[in-house]
C-alpha positions, 0 to 999 in steps of 0.5 A: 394476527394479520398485523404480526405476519407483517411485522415480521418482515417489516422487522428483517428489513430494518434489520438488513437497513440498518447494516446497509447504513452502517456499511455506507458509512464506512471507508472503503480505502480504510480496509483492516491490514491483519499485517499492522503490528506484525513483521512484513513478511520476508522476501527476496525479489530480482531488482527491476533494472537488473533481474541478475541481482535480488533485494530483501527488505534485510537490507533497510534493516534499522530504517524506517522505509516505505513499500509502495506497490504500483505499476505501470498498468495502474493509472491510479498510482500515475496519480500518486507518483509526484508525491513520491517523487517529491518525497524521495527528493526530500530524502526523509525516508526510503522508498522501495518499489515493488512492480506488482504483476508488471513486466520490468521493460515496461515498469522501467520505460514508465520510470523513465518517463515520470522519474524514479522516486524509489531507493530500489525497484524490485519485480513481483512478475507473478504477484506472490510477494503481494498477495503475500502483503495483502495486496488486493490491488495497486497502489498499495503503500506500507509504512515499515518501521526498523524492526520490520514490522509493517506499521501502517498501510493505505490502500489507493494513491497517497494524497498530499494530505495523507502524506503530510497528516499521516504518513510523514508525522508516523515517520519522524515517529518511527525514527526518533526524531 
């Protein structure tokens, strides 16, 4: 009888080990995106540089483009931005930029100063078009095909591997090529 009443708890921690194991195996910048295969959700931004005109994703219509959320308070995505600046260079496929929660003098200033890899700039000031994305912070990238369906996703900086393993070879993919 004494045996059993240890048994019992002994039995709920490997339990709760084992989960616990489970869960460090996993990577945390693999986070499941309910938006893969489905339409990236609608929506019409004030451009960063100009907050009189607005973009839509309508108009990359029939291309495959990327969306990356960053800003200028992100030191992550200062990590990313050379890659984009060398990708948006090759021309192999647009790039948009949605200025997440960042005002547009301050995400113009931090364009300036280590370039500007984006086909456009659009300001998110209120963040509703990330959260919109699933956007749990930046950076944040999404890979949209031309039908305007989100293809893939990748939470945290684009890393030259990633770029060249995954995201590039998905692209040609995407377009045909």
């Amino acid at each position: 009888m004494r045996a059993a009443r240890f048994l019992v708890p002994l039995a709920i921690f490997a339990v709760l080990a084992w989960f616990l194991m489970k869960g460090l195996e996993r990577d945390p910048r693999e986070i499941p995106s309910p938006l893969i295969g489905k339409p990236a959700p609608a929506f019409s931004l004030p451009l960063t540089h100009d907050l009189q005109r607005t973009w839509s994703p309508q108009a990359l219509r029939g291309q495959v483009w990327l969306l990356n959320v960053w800003g200028s308070w992100c030191a992550a995505c200062q990590v990313e931005h050379p890659l984009f600046n060398d990708l948006a260079r090759s021309g192999t496929v647009p790039i948009v930029g949605l200025a997440w929660k960042d005002m547009p003098e301050n995400s113009i200033a931090w364009l300036a100063r280590l370039g500007n890899p984006y086909a456009v700039v659009v300001s998110d000031v209120p963040g509703q078009v990330g959260i919109d994305y699933g956007v749990y912070g930046a950076p944040e990238t999404f890979l949209v095909d031309k039908d305007g369906v989100i293809r893939f996703k990748h939470v945290g900086p684009v890393t030259r591997e990633l770029l060249q393993t995954t995201l590039l070879p998905m692209v040609r993919q995407l377009q045909g090529s």
